[in-house]
C-alpha positions as CSV (number, residue, x, y, z in Angstrom):
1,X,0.0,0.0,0.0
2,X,1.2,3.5,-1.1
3,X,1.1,6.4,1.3
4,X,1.0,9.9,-0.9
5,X,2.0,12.7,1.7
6,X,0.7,16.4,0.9
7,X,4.1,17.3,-0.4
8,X,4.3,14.8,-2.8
9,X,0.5,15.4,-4.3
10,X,1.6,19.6,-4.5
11,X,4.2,18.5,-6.5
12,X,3.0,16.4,-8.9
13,X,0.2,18.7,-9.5
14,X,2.9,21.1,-10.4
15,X,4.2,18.5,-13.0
16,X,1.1,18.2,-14.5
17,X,0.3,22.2,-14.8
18,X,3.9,22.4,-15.9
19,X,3.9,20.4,-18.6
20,X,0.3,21.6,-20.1
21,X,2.0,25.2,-19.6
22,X,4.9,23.9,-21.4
23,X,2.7,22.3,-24.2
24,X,0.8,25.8,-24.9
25,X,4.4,27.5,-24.9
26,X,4.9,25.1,-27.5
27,X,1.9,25.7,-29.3
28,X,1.9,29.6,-29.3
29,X,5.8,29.3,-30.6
30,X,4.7,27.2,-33.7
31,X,2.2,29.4,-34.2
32,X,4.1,32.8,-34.7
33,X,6.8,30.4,-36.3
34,X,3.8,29.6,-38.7
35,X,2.5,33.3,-38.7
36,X,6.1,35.0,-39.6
37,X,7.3,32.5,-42.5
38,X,3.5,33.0,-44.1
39,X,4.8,36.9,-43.9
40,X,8.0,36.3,-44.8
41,X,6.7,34.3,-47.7
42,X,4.0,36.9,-48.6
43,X,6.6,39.7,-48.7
44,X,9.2,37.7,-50.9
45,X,6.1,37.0,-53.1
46,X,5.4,40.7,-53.3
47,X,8.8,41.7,-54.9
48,X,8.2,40.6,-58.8
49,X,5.8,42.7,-61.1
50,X,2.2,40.5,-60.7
51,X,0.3,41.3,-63.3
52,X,-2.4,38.9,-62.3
53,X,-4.6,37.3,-59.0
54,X,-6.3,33.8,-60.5
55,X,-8.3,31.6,-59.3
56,X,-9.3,28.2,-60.9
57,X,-12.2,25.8,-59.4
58,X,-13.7,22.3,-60.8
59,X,-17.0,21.8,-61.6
60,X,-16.8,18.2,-61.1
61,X,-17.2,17.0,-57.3
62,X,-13.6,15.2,-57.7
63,X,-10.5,15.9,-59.6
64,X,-7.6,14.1,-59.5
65,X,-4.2,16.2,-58.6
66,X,-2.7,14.8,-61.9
67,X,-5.8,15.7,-64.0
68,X,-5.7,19.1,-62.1
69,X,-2.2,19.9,-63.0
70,X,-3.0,19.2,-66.9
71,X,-6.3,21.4,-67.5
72,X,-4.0,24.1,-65.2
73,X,-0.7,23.8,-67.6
74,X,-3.2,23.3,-70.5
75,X,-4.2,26.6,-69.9
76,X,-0.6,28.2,-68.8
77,X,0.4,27.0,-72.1
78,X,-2.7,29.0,-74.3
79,X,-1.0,31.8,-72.1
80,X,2.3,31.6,-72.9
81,X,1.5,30.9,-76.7
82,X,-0.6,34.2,-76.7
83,X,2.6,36.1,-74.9
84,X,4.8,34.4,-77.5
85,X,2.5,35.9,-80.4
86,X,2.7,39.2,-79.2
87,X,6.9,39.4,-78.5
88,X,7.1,39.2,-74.6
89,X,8.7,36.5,-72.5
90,X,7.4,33.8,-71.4
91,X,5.2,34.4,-68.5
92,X,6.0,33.6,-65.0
93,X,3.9,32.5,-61.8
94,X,3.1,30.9,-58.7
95,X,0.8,28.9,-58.1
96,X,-0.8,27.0,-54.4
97,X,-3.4,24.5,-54.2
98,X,-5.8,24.6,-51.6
99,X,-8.3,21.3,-50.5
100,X,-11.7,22.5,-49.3
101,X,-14.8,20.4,-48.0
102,X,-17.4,20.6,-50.8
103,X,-20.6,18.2,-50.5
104,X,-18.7,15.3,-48.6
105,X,-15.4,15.8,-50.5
106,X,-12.1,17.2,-50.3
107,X,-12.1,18.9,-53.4
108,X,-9.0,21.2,-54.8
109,X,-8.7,24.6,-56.7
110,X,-5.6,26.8,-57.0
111,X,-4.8,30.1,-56.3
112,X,-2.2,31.9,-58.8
113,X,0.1,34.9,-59.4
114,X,0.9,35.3,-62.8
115,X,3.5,37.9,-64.2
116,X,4.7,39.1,-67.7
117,X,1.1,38.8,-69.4
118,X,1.2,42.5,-70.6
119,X,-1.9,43.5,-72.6
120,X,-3.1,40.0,-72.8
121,X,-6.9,39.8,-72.0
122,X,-8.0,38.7,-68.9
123,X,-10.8,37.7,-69.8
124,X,-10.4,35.8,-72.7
125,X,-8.4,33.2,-70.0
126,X,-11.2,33.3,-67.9
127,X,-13.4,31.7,-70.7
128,X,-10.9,29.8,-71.4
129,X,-10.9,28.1,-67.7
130,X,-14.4,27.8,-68.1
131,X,-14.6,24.6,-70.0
132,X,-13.1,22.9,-66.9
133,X,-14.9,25.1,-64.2
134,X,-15.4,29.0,-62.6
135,X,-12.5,31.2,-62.7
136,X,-11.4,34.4,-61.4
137,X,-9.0,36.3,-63.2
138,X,-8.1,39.6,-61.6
139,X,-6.2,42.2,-62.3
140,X,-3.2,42.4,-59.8
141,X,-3.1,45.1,-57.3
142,X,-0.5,44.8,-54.9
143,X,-2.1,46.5,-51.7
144,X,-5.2,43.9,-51.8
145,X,-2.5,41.4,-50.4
146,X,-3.3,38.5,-52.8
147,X,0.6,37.9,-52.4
148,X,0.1,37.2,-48.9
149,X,-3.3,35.4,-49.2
150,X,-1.3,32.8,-51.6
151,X,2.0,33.2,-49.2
152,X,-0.4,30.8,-47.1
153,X,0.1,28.0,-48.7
154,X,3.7,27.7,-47.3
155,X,2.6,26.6,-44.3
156,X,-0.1,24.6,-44.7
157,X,-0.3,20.7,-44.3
158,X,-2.4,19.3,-47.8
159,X,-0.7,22.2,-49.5
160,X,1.0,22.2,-53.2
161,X,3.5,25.0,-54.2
162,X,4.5,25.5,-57.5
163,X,6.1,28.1,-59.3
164,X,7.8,28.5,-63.1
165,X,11.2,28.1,-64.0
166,X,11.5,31.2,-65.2
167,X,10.7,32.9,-61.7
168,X,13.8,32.9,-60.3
169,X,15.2,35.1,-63.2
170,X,12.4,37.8,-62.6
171,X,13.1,37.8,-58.7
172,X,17.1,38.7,-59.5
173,X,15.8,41.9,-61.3
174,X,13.9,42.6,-58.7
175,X,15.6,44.0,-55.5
176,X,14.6,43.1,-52.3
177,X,16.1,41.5,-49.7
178,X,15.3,37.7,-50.5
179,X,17.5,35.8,-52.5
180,X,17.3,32.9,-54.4
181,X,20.1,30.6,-54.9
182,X,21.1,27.5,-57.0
183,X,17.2,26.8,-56.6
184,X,14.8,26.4,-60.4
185,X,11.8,24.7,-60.9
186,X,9.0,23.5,-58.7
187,X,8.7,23.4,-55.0
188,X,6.5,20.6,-53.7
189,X,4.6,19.8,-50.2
190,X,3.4,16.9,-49.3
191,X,1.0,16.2,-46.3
């Protein structure tokens, strides 16, 4: 048989409320950890020359990621061939996917910022889109925070980030004080 004296009981309860204290510390750190790399991320986002805020649903219940990625690129492509026609670089962007509950399913859309597009019409691509779903296709205006409301997807667990190769090139002209080094192509999360 145990005997628990009265010091032994204040301690443990001290243990206890110690370590859920320790736990919330824990908790509120990852939490502005979270919250400053999202901000970080939204202002290195904000230093090339958006020309564009897009948005791209489904209007089937269930898409698959792959089957996602070619009706988006699909379209990119229509882009870049219309940029081509009229002399201007290839276009560059950055692209997140998001998952959302929709009638009993987790289904995806993407949020994009899309650069170098000129006097392209906007929206002639939002027709476009429209054979696969709804899209938005906005004019960019940097002080709506679209850059930050993209920036998100950094951090989040079912999140896909993707951005063009030719990104990196438009981030060196732009000054700032982010840099990218030895790093092209496509960054990828994966819950």
């Amino acid at each position: 048989m145990a005997v628990t004296t009265q010091h032994q009981n204040k301690t443990s309860g001290l243990n206890c409320q110690g370590s859920k204290s320790i736990a919330l510390e824990h908790q509120d750190n990852a939490r502005r950890l979270t919250r400053r790399a999202t901000d970080e991320f939204g202002a290195f986002l904000s230093r090339p020359q958006w020309d564009w805020y897009t948005t791209h649903t489904f209007k089937a219940d269930y898409v698959s990621p792959k089957e996602a990625d070619r009706h988006y690129f699909a379209w990119l492509n229509s882009l870049c061939l219309a940029a081509r026609v009229r002399d201007y670089e290839r276009p560059f962007w950055f692209r997140g996917t998001e998952y959302q509950e929709l009638r009993g399913t987790n289904t995806l859309h993407f949020h994009s910022l899309i650069g170098g597009v000129g006097d392209i019409r906007r929206l002639l691509f939002k027709d476009f889109w429209e054979l696969h779903g709804f899209a938005r296709v906005e004019a960019y205006e940097p002080g709506k925070g679209a850059n930050y409301y993209v920036g998100k997807y950094l951090t989040k667990s079912a999140a896909d980030i993707r951005f063009s190769h030719n990104l990196k090139h438009e981030l060196e002209r732009t000054p700032g004080e982010v840099a990218v080094s030895g790093y092209t192509g496509e960054l990828t999360r994966h819950p």
